[in-house]
C-alpha positions in Angstrom: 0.0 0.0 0.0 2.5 2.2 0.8 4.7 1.8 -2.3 1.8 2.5 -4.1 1.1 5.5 -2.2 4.4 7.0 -2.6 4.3 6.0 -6.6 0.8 8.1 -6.4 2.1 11.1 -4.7 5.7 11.0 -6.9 3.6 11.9 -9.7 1.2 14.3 -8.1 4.1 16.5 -6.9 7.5 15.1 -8.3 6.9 14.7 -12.0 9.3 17.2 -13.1 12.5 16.0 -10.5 11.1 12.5 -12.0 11.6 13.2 -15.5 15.5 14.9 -14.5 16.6 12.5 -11.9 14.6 9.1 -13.3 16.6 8.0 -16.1 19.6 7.6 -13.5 17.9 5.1 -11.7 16.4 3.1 -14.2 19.5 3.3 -15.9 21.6 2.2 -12.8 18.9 -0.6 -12.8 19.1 -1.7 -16.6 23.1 -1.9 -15.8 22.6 -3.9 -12.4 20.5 -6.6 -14.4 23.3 -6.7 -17.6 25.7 -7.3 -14.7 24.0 -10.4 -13.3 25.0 -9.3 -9.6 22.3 -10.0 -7.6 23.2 -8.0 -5.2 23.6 -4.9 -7.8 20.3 -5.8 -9.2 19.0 -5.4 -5.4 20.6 -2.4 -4.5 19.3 -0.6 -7.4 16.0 -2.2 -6.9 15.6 -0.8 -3.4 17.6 2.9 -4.9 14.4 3.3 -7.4 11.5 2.4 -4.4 13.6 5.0 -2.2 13.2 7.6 -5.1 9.8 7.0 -5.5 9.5 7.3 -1.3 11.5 11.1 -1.5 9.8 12.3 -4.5 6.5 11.9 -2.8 7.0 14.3 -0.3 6.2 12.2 2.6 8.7 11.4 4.9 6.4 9.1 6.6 6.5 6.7 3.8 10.8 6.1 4.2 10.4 6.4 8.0 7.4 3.5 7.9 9.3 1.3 5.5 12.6 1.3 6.8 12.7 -1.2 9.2 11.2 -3.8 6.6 14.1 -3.4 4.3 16.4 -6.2 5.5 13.6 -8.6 5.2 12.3 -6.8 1.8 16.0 -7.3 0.6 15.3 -11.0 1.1 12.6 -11.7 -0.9 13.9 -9.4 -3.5 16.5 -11.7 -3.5 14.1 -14.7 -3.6 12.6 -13.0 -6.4 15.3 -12.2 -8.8 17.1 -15.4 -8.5 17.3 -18.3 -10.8 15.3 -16.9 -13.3 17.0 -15.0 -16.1 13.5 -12.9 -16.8 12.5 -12.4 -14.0 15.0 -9.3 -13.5 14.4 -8.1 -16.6 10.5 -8.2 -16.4 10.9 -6.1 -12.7 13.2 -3.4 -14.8 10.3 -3.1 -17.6 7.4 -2.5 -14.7 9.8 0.2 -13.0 10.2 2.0 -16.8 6.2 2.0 -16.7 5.8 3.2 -13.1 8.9 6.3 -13.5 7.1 7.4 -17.1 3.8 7.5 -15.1 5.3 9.3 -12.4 6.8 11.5 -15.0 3.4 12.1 -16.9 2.1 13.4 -13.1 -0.4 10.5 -13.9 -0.9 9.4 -9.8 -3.8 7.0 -10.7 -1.8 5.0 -13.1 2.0 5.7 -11.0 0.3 3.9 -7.8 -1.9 0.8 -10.1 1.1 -0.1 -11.6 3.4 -0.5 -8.6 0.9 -2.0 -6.6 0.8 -4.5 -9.7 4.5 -4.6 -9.5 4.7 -5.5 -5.8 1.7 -8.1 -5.8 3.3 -9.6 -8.7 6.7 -9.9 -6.8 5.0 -11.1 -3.7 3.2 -13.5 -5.7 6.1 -15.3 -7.3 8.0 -15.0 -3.7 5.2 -17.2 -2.2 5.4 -19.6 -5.5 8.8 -20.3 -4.5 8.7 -20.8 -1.0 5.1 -23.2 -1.6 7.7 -25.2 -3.8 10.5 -25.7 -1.6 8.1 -26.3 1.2 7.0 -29.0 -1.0 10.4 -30.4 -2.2 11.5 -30.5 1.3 8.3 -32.3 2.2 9.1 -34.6 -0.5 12.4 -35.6 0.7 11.5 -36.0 4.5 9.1 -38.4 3.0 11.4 -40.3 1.2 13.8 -40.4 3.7 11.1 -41.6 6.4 11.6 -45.4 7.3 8.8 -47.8 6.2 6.8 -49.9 8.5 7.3 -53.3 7.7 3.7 -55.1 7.1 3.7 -58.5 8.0 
């Protein structure tokens, strides 16, 4: 909610620092990716939401989100790993949301992150469901049998 929030209120009152200041960041995000450094890719990742959290003029936003970021870095992790799209896709929704913000276009700005994050979430809890059920897998195999006779 609050991502969305502070993509809403970028574009309601950052739109011009957006359009000066944006291509850095997306840029710095597009090079992160081409590195294949995870942790690049993360760093710029959390760089672009921190942008998004100053140009909306709300300090509350960075102050309220800040304590989440070491877990947030995790699942961003979780997220961009072991899947050579999956980076790239994340870059191509942050394009969309920095051209809304720079349109001044709140409505859109905050629909498409919250799109973004639910989609991120979404493939987060994939993966965990499936090693949850690998893991389950293999404690079953390795379980003894009960000998019928």
């Amino acid at each position: 909610m609050l991502d969305g929030l502070a993509a809403r209120l970028a574009a309601e009152r950052g739109a011009a620092r957006a359009a000066s200041e944006g291509p850095a960041y997306l840029g710095a995000g597009h090079a992160a990716v081409d590195s294949g450094l995870l942790h690049e890719q993360i760093k710029a990742d959390m760089a672009f939401h921190a942008f998004l959290g100053e140009l909306s003029g709300n300090p509350l936003i960075g102050e309220t989100t800040a304590p989440h970021w070491h877990c947030l870095r995790r699942v961003m992790g979780e997220v961009l790993q072991d899947d050579e799209q999956m980076p790239r896709i994340i870059w191509d929704k942050h394009d969309a949301i920095m051209d809304a913000v720079i349109d001044g276009n709140g409505e859109k700005a905050e629909t498409l992150n919250r799109e973004h994050i639910q989609h991120a979430a979404s493939v987060f809890l994939q993966r965990l469901q499936a090693r949850h059920d690998a893991s389950e897998e293999e404690r079953r195999q390795r379980r003894p049998r009960r000998i019928q006779r």
